[in-house]
C-alpha positions as CSV (number, residue, x, y, z in Angstrom):
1,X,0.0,0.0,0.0
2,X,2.9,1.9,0.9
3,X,4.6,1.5,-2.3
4,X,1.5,2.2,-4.4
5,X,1.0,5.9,-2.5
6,X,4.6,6.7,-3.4
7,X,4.0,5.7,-6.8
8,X,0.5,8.1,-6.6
9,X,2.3,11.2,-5.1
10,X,5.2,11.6,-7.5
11,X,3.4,10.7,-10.9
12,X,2.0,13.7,-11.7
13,X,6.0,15.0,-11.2
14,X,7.7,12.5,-13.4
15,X,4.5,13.2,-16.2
16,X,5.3,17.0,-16.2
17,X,8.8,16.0,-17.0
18,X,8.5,13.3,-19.5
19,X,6.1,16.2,-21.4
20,X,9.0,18.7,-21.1
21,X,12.0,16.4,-22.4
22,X,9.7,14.9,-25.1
23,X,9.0,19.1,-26.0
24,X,12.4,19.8,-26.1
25,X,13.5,16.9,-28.7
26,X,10.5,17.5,-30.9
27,X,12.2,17.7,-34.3
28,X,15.5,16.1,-33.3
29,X,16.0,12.9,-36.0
30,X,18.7,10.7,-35.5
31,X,20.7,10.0,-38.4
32,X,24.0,7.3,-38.7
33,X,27.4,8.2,-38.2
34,X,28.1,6.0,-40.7
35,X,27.0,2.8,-42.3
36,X,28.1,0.2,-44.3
37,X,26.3,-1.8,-47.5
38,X,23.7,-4.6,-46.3
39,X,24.4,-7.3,-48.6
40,X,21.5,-9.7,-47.4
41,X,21.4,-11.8,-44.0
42,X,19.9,-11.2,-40.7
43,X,20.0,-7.7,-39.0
44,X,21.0,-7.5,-35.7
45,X,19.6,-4.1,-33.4
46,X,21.8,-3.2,-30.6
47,X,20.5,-0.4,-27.9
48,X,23.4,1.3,-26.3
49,X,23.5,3.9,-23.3
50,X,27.1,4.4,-23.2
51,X,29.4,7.2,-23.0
52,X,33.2,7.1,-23.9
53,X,34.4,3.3,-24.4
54,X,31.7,0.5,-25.2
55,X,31.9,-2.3,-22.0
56,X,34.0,-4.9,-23.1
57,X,30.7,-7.6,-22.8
58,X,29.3,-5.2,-25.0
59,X,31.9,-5.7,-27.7
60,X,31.9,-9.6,-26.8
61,X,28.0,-9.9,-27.9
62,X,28.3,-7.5,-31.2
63,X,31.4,-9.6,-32.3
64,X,29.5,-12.8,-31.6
65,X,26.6,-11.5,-34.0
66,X,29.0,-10.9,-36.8
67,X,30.4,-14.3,-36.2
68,X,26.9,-15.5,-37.4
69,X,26.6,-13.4,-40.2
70,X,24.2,-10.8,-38.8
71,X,24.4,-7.0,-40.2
72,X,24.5,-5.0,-36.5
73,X,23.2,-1.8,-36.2
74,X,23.8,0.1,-33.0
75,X,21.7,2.7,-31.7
76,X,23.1,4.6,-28.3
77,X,21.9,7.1,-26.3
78,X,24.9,8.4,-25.4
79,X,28.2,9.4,-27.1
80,X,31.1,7.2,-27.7
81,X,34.9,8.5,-28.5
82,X,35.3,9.5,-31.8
83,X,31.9,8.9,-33.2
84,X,31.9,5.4,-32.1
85,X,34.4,4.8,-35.4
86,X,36.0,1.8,-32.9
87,X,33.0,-0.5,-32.2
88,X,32.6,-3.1,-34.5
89,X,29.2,-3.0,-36.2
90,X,27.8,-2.0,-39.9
91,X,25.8,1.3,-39.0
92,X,26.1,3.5,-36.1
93,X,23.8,5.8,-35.0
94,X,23.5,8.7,-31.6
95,X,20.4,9.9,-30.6
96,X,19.6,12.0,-27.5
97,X,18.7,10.6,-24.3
98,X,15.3,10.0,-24.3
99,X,12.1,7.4,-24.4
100,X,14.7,4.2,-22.9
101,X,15.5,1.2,-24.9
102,X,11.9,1.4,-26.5
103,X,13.1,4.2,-27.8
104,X,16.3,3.5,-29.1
105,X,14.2,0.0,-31.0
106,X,12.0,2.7,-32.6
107,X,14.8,4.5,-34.1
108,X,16.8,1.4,-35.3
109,X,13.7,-0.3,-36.6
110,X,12.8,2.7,-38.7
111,X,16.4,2.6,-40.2
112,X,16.0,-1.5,-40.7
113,X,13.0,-1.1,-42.8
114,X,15.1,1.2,-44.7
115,X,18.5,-0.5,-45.1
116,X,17.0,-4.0,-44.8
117,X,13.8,-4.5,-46.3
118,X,13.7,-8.3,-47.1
119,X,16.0,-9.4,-44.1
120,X,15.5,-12.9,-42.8
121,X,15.5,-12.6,-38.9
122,X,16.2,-9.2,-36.8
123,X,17.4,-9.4,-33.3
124,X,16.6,-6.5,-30.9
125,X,18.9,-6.6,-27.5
126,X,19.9,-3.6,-25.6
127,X,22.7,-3.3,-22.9
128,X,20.7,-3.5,-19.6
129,X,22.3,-6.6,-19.6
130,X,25.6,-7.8,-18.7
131,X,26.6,-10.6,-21.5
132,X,28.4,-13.5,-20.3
133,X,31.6,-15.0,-22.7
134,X,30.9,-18.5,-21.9
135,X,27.7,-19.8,-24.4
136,X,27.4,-16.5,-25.9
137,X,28.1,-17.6,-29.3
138,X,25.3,-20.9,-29.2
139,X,22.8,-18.7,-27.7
140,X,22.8,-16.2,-30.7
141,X,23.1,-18.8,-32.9
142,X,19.7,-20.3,-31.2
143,X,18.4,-16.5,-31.6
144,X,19.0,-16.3,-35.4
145,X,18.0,-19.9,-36.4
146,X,14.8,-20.1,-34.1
147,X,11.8,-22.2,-36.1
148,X,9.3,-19.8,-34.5
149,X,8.4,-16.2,-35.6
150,X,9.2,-14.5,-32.1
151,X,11.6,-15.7,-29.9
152,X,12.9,-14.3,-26.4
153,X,15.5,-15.1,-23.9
154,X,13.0,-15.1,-21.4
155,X,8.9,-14.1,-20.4
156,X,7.2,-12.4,-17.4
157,X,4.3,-12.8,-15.6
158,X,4.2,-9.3,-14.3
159,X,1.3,-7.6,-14.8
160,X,0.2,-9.3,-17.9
161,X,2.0,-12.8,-19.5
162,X,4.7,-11.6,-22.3
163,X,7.7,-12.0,-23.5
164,X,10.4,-9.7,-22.3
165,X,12.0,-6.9,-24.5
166,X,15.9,-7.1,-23.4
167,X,16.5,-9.8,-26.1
168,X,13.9,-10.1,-28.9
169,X,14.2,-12.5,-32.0
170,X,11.9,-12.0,-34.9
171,X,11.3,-13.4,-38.3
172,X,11.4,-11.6,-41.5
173,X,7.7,-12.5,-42.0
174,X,6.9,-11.0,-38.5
175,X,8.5,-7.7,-39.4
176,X,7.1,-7.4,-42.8
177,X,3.3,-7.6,-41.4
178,X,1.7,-4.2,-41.2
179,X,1.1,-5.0,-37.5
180,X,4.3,-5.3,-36.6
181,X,4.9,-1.7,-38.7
182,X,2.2,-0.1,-37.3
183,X,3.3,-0.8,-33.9
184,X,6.3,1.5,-34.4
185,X,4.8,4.0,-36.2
186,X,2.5,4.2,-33.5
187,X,4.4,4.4,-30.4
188,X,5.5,7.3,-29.0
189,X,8.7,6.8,-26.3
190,X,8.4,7.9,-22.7
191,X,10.9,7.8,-20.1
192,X,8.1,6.5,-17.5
193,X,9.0,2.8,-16.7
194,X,5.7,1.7,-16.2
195,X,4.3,3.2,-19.6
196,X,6.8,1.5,-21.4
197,X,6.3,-2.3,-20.1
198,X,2.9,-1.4,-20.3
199,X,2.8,0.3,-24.0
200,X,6.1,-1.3,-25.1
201,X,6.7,-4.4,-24.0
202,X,3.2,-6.0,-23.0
203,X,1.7,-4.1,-25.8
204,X,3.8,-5.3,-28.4
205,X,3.8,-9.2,-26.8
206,X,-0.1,-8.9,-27.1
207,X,-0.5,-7.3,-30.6
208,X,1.8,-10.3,-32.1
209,X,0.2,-12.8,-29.7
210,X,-3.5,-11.7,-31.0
211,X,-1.6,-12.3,-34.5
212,X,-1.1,-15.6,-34.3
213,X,2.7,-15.3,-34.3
214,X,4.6,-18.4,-33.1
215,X,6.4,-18.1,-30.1
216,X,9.5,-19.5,-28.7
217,X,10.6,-18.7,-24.8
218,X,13.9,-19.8,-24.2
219,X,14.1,-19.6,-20.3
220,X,10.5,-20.0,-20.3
221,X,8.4,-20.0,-16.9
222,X,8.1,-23.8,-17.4
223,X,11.6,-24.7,-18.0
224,X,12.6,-22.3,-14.9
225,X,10.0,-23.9,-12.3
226,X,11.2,-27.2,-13.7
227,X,14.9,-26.2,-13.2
228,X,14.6,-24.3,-9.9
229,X,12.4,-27.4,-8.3
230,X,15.0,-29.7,-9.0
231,X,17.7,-26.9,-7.5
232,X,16.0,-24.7,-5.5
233,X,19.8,-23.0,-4.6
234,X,19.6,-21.3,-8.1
235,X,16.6,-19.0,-7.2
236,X,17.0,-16.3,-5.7
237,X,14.0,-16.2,-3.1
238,X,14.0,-14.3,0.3
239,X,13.6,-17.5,2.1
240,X,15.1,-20.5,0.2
241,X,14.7,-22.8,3.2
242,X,10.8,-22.7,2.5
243,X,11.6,-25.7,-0.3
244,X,11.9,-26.7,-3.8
245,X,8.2,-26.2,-4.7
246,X,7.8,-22.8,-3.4
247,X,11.0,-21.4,-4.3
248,X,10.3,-22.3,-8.0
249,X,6.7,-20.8,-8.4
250,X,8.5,-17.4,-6.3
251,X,10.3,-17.1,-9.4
252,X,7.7,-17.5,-12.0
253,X,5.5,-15.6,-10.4
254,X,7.2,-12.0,-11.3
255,X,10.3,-11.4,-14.2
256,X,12.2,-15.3,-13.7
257,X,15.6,-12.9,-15.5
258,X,15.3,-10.7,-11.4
259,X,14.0,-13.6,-9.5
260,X,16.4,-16.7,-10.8
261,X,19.1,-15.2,-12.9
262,X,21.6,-18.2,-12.2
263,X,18.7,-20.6,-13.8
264,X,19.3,-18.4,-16.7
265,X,23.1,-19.1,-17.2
266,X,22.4,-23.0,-16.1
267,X,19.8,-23.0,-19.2
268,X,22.1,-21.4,-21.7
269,X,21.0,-18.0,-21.2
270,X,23.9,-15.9,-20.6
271,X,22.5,-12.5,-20.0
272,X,22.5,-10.7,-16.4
273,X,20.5,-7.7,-15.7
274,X,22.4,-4.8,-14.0
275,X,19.3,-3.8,-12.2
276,X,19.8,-6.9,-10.3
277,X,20.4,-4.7,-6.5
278,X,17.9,-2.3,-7.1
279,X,15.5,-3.4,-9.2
280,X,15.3,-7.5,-7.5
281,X,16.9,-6.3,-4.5
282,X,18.5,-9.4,-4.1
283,X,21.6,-9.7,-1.4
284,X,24.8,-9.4,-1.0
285,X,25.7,-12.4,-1.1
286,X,23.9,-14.1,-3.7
287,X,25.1,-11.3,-6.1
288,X,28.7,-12.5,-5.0
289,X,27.9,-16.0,-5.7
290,X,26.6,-15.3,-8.9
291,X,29.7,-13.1,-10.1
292,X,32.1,-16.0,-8.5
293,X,30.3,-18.2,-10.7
294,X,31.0,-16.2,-13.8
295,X,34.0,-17.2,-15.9
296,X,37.5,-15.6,-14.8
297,X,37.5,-12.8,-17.5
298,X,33.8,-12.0,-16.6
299,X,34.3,-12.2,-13.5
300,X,36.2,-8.8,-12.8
301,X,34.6,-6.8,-15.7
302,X,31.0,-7.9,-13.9
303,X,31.9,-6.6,-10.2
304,X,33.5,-3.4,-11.9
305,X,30.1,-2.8,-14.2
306,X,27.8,-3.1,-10.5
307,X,30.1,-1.6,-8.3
308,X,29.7,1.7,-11.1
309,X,26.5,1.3,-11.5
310,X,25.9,1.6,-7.7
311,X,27.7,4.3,-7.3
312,X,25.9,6.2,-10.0
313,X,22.7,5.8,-8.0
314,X,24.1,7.3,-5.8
315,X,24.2,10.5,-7.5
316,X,21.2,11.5,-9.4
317,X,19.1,14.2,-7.5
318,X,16.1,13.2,-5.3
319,X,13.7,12.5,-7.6
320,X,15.1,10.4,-9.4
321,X,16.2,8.4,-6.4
322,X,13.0,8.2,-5.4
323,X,11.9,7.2,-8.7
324,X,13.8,4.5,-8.6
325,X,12.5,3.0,-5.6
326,X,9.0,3.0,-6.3
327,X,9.8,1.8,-10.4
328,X,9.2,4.8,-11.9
329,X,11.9,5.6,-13.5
């Protein structure tokens, strides 16, 4: 009740500045840097928010989609050294700072329809994810060769069933139907968290669902209560010692990537959300399991990523503090 008065008293702030920032950029397109011929293949869309150098997992996932032959496109939010000229991909492009990773898709999907118009399979992943070395080159394999029109790492049951928007698979018939078109045209990017699971992610799950789509999960709530029963130690439940059974349906029963992110790199997923000790609050010391667990090279650039991140948190001005506690921003 608490939480849900917090969330009441400082809407009507966070609305009067989404409003403003979405004012201030009205005009602003985002063009490339530069880009490179598409010669045919699947297109690859990578959100960035990242200033100066790109994170070296970063790199590690945009190398392991050009192993598999995927044109990579990455949009960022923020402003790399020297135009981004250093990170590997086929088009680059900087736009302000504004409507999230939603945002960032809308932009890059606009360009795809453009550069790419009969592509075979377009991945969407952004970087509010850590990427793991180990199994990173099967699991985009598995995302470019998926049987099924949509495909995602993983699905939530907050709120509404869908699948999750960090890492998005679709086939070139999926993004050739007018639904799928209209969607972007439609949307309009807002830095309000809630609107965009609500309008983004659940919206676009639903519009594709009603579409008769097929649908792949591959950490899907099934597999992760199966998984989790058999080792309860991998979720990452407040009180593990209340057994197998209900520490498996605590993690499908909200986002299974915040509730049993080791399941995820047991299953082959080998994405870790940074929002981990905020968003999941999740302790100490099962965040410094999960990082021992991690192979030796990701092991340093992992605690280096959180221990920035947290002390970036610790800086933005009280509303957005606040904002973050009660998931508005």
């Amino acid at each position: 009740m608490r939480l849900w008065l917090m969330r009441l008293l400082l809407l009507p702030a966070f609305v009067l500045r989404d409003l403003l920032r979405r004012l201030r950029g009205t005009g602003q397109a985002a063009v490339p840097l530069w880009q490179e011929p598409y010669r045919g293949g699947p297109v690859a869309l990578v959100a960035l928010y990242q200033d100066g150098r790109p994170r070296a997992d970063t790199l590690g996932l945009i190398l392991a989609l050009r192993r598999q032959g995927a044109y990579v496109i990455s949009v960022n939010a923020g402003s790399l050294a020297s135009g981004g000229v250093r990170l590997p991909v086929d088009c680059y492009v900087e736009r302000r700072n504004f409507g999230r990773d939603f945002g960032s898709y809308r932009c890059g999907i606009h360009l795809v329809r453009r550069i790419a118009p009969d592509l075979e399979r377009l991945v969407l992943i952004n970087d509010s994810v850590f990427c793991v070395s180990s199994g990173l080159d099967g699991f985009v394999r598995r995302l470019l060769e998926s049987p099924s029109d949509i495909c995602s790492a993983t699905e939530s049951t907050e709120l509404r069933p869908h699948q999750t928007s960090f890492c998005l698979s679709f086939s070139g018939r999926c993004v050739r139907d007018p639904r799928f078109r209209r969607f972007w045209e439609r949307y309009r990017p807002t830095e309000l968290r809630p609107a965009t699971v609500i309008l983004g992610e659940i919206a676009l799950s639903r519009q594709l669902e009603r579409a008769g789509f097929t649908r792949e999960t591959i950490a899907s709530c099934d597999v992760i209560r199966q998984r989790v029963a058999e080792r309860p130690e991998l979720a990452a439940a407040p009180d593990p010692a209340q057994g197998p059974e209900m520490a498996a349906e605590w993690c499908v029963a909200g986002n299974v990537t915040h509730r049993a992110p080791a399941a995820l790199l047991e299953l082959g997923v080998p994405l870790l959300k940074l929002d981990l000790a905020e968003r999941a609050e999740l302790s100490e010391s099962y965040l410094a399991g999960l990082g021992a667990s991690l192979p030796e090279e990701d092991r340093h650039a992992f605690a280096e990523i959180m221990a920035k991140r947290t002390q970036n948190l610790s800086s933005p001005n009280r509303l957005d503090r606040l904002g973050a506690q009660v998931g508005l921003s």
